[in-house]
Residue frames as qw, qx, qy, qz and C-alpha x, y, z in Angstrom:
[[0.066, 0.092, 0.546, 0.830, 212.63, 9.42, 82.40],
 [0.288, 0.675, 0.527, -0.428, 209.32, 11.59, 81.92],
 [0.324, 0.412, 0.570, 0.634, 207.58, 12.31, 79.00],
 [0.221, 0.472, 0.457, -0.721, 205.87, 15.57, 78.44],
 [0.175, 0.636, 0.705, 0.262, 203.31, 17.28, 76.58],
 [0.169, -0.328, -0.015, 0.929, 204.14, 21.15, 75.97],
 [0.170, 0.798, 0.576, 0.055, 201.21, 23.26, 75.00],
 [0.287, -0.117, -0.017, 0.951, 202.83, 26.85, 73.47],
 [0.058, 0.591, 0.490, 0.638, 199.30, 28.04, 71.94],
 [0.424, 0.825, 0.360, -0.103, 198.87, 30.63, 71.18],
 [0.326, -0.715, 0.432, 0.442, 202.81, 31.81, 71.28],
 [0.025, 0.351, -0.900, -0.257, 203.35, 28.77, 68.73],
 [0.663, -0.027, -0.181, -0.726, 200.54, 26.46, 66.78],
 [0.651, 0.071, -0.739, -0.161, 201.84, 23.29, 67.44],
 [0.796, -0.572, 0.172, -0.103, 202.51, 21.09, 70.38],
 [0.299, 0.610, -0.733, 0.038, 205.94, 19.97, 71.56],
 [0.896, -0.400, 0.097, -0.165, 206.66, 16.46, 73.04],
 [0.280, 0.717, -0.570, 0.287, 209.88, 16.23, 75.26],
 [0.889, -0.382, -0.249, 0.018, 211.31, 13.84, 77.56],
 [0.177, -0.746, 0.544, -0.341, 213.57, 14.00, 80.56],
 [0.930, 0.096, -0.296, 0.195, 216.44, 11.98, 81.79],
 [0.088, 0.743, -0.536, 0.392, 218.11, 12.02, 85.15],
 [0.355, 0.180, -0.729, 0.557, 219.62, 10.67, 88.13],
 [0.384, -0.744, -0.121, -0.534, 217.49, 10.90, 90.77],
 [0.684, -0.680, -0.060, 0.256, 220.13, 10.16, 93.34],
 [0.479, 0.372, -0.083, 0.791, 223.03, 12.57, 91.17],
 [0.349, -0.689, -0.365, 0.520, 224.21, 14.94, 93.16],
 [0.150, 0.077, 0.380, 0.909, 224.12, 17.69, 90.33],
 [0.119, -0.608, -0.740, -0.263, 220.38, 17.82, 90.25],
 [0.131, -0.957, -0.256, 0.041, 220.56, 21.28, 92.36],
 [0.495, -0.602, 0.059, 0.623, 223.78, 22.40, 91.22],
 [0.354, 0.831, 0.092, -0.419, 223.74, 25.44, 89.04],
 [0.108, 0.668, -0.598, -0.430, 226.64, 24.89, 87.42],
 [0.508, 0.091, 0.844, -0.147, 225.88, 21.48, 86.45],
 [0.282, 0.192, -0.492, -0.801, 224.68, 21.53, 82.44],
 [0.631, 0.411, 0.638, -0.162, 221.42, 20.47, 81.11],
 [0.032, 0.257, -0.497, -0.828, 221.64, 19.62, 77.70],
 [0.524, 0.474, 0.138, -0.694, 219.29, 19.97, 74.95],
 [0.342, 0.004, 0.850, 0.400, 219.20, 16.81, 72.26],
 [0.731, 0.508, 0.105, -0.443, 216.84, 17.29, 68.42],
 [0.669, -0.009, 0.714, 0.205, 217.19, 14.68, 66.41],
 [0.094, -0.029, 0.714, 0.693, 217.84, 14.37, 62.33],
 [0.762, 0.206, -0.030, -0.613, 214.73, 14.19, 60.06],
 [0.691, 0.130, -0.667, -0.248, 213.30, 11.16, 59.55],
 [0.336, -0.075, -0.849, 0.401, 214.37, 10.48, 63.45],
 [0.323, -0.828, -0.199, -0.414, 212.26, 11.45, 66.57],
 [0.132, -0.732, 0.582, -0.329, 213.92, 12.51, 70.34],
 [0.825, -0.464, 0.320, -0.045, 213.97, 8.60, 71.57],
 [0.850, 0.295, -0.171, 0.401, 217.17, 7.58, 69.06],
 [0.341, -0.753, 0.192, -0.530, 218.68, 9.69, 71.76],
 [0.702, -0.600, 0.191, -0.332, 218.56, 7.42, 74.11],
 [0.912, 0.008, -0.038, 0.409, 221.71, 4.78, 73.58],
 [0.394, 0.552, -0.201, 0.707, 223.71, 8.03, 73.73],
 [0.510, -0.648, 0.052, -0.563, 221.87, 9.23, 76.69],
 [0.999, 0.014, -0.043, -0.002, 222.78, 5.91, 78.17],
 [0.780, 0.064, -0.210, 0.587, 226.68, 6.12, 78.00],
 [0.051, 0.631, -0.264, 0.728, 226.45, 9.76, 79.01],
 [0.708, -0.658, 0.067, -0.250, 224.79, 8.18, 82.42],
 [0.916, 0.019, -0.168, 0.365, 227.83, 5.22, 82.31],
 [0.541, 0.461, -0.188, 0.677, 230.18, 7.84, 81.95],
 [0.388, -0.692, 0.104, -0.599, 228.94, 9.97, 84.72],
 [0.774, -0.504, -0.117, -0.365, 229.12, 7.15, 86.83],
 [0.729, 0.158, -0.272, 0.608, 233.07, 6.72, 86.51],
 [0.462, -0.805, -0.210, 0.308, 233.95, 8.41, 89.86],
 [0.397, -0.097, 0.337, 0.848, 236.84, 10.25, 87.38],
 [0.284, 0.594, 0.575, 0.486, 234.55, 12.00, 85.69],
 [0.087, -0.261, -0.377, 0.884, 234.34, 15.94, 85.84],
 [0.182, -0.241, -0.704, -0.643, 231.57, 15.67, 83.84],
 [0.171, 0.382, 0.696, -0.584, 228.17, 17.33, 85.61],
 [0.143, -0.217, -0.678, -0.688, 225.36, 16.70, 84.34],
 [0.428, 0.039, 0.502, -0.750, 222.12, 17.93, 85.89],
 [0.567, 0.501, 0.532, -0.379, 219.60, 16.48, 83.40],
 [0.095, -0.142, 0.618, 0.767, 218.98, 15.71, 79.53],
 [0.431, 0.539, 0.281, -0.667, 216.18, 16.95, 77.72],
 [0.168, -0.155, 0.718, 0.657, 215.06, 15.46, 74.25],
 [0.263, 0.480, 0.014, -0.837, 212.89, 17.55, 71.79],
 [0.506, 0.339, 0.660, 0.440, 210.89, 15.91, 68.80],
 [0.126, 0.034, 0.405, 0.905, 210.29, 18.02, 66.08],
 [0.552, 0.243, 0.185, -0.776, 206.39, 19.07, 65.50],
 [0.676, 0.420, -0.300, -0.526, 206.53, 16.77, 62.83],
 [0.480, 0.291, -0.827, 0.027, 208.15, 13.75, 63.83],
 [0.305, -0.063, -0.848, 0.429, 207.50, 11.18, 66.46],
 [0.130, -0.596, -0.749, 0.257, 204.73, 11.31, 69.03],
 [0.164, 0.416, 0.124, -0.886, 204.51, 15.54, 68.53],
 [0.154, -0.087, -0.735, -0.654, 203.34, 14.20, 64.51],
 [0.102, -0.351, -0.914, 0.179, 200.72, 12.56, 66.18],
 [0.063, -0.596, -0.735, 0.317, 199.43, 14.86, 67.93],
 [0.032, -0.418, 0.280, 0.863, 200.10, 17.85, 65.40],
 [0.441, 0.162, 0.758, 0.453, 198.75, 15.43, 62.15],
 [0.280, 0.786, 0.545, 0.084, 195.56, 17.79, 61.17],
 [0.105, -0.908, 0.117, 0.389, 197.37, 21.08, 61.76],
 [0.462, -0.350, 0.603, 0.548, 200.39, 19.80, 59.71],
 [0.442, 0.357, 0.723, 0.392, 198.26, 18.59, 56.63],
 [0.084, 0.899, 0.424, -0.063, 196.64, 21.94, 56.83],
 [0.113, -0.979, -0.005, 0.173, 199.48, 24.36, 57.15],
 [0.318, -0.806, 0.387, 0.315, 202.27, 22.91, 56.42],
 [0.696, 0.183, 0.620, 0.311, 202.55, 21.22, 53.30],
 [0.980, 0.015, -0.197, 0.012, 204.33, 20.25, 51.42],
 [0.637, 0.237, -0.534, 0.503, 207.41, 21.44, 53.75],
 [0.670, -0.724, -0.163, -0.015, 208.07, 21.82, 57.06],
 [0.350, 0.881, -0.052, 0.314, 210.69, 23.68, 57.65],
 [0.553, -0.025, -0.585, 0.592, 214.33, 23.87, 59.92],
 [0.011, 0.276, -0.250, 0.928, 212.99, 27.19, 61.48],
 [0.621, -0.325, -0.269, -0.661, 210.07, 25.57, 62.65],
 [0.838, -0.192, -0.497, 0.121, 211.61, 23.66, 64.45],
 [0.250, 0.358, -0.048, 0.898, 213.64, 26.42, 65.37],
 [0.353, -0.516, 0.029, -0.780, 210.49, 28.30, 66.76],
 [0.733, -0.486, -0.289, -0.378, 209.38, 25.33, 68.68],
 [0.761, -0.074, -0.468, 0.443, 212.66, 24.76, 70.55],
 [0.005, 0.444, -0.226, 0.867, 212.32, 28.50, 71.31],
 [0.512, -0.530, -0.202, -0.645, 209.02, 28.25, 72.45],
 [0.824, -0.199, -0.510, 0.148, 210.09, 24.93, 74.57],
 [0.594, 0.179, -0.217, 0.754, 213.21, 26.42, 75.97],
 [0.000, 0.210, -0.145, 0.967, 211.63, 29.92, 77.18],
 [0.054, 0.376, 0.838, -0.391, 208.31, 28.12, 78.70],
 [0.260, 0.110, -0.288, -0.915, 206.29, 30.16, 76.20],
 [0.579, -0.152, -0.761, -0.251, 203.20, 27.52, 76.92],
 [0.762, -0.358, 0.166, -0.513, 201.61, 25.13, 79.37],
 [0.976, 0.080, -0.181, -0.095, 203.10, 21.49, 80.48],
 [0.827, 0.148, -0.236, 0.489, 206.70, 21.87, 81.98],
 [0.408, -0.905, -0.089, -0.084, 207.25, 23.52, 84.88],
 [0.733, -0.079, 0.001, 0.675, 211.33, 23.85, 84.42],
 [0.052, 0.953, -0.203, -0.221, 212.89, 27.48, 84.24],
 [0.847, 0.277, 0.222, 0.397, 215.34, 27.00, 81.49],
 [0.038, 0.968, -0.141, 0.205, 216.71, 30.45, 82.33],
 [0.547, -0.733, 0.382, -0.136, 218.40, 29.33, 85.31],
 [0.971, 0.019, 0.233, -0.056, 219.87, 26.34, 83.24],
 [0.029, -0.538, 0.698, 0.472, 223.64, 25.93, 81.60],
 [0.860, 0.404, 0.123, -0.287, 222.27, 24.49, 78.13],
 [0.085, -0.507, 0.680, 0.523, 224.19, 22.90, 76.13],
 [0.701, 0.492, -0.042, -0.514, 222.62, 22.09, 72.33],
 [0.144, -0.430, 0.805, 0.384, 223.37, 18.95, 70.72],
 [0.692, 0.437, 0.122, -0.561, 221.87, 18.53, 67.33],
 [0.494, -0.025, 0.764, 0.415, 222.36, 15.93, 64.62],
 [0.242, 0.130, 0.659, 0.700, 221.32, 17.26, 61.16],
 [0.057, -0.585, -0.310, -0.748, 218.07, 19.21, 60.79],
 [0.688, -0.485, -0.438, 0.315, 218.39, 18.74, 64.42],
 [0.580, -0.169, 0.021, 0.796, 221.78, 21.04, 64.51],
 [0.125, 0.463, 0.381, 0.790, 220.13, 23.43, 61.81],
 [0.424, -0.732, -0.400, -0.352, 217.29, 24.15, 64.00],
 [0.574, -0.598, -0.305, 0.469, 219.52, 24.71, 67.27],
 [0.497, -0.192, 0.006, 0.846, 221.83, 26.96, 65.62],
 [0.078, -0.656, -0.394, -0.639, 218.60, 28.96, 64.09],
 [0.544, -0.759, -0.320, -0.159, 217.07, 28.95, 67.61],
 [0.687, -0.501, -0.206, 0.485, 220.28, 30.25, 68.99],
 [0.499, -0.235, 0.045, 0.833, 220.84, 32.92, 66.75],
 [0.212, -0.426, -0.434, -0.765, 218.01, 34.22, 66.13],
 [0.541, -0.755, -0.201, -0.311, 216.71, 34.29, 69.77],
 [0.030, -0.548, 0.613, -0.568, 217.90, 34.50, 73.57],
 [0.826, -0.263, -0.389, -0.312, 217.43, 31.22, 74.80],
 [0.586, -0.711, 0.390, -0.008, 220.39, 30.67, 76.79],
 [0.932, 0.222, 0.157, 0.239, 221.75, 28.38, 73.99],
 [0.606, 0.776, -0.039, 0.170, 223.44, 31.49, 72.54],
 [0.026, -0.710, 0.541, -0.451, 226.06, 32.86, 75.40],
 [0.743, -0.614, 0.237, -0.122, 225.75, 30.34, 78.32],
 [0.623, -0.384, 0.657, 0.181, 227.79, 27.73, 77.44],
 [0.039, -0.360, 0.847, 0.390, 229.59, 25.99, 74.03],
 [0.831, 0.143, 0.267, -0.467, 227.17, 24.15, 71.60],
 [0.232, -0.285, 0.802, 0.470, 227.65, 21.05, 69.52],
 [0.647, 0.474, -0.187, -0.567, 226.33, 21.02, 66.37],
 [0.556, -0.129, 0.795, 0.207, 226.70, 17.41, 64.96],
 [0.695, 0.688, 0.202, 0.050, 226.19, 18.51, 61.00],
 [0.776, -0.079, 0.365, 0.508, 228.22, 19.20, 58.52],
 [0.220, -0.016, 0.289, 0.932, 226.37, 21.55, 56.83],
 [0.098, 0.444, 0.786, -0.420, 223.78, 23.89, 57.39],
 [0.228, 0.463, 0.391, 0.762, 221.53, 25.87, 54.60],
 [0.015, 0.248, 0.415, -0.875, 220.29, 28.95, 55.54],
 [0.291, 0.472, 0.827, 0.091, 216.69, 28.96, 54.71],
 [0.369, 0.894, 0.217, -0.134, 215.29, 31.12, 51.70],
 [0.170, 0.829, -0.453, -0.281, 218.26, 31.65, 49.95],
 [0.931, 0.305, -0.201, 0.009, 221.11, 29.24, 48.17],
 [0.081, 0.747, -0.549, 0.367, 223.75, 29.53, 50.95],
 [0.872, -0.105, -0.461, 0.125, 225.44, 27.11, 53.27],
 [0.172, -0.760, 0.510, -0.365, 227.47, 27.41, 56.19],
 [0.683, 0.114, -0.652, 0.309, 230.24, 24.82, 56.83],
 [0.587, -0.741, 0.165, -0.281, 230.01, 24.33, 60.77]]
């Protein structure tokens, strides 16, 4: 596991802060087809509650049944939550109160996701993604997948782990 420290400015005001999580003796680690997925966590969480899931997805991997390939798992904190808060607080109190929005999160998984920055030297082009969100987590993938070209939208099946997602400015919902 490696933490990082993504720098999108000027693309995007905040900072992001993601961590990685592989194998370094899987033999997936150079095989295109092989999925990296994308984890964003609920409000209120940040990307390490993640990691007991992360965890059985390695277990599982390691049942020689498995057709499960995984190259690598990537987890995103929000600008506002967890260790990105930190290092966001003055910008936040300044700009973004008193909400912080799903599409902001939204922008910053774009920004992550399309190397729009400094601090992470992955091509996420070349990557089968697959998005799994848990509540403003989910919102914010399925913004950042239909509202941009990240690879989230066509490569491969996301999972959305919400129930329901509002669409922002308005008094609609979509049951997922």
């Amino acid at each position: 596991m490696v933490s990082y420290i993504f720098d999108p400015r000027p693309n995007y005001p905040l900072l992001i802060t993601a961590k990685r999580y592989w194998n370094p003796t899987s033999k997936y680690l150079d095989d295109p087809s092989a999925l990296t997925l994308v984890l964003t966590h609920g409000s209120g969480f940040h990307k390490e509650v993640w990691e007991p899931t992360i965890d059985d997805f390695y277990t599982l991997l390691r049942n020689d049944h498995s057709s499960l390939r995984i190259r690598e798992v990537w987890s995103i904190d929000s600008p506002d939550h967890g260790d990105a808060a930190v290092l966001n607080e003055h910008h936040l109190k300044n700009a973004y109160v008193p909400v912080f929005g799903w599409e902001e999160y939204a922008r910053a998984i774009y920004s992550f996701l399309t190397n729009f920055g400094m601090g992470v030297d992955v091509d996420f082009s070349t990557r089968r993604l697959v998005g799994i969100g848990h509540s403003l987590g989910a919102g914010s993938l399925f913004l950042c997948a239909i509202q941009t070209d990240t690879g989230l939208k066509t490569t491969v099946p996301r999972l959305l782990a919400e129930t329901e997602i509002r669409i922002p400015h308005t008094d609609r919902t979509a049951v997922v």
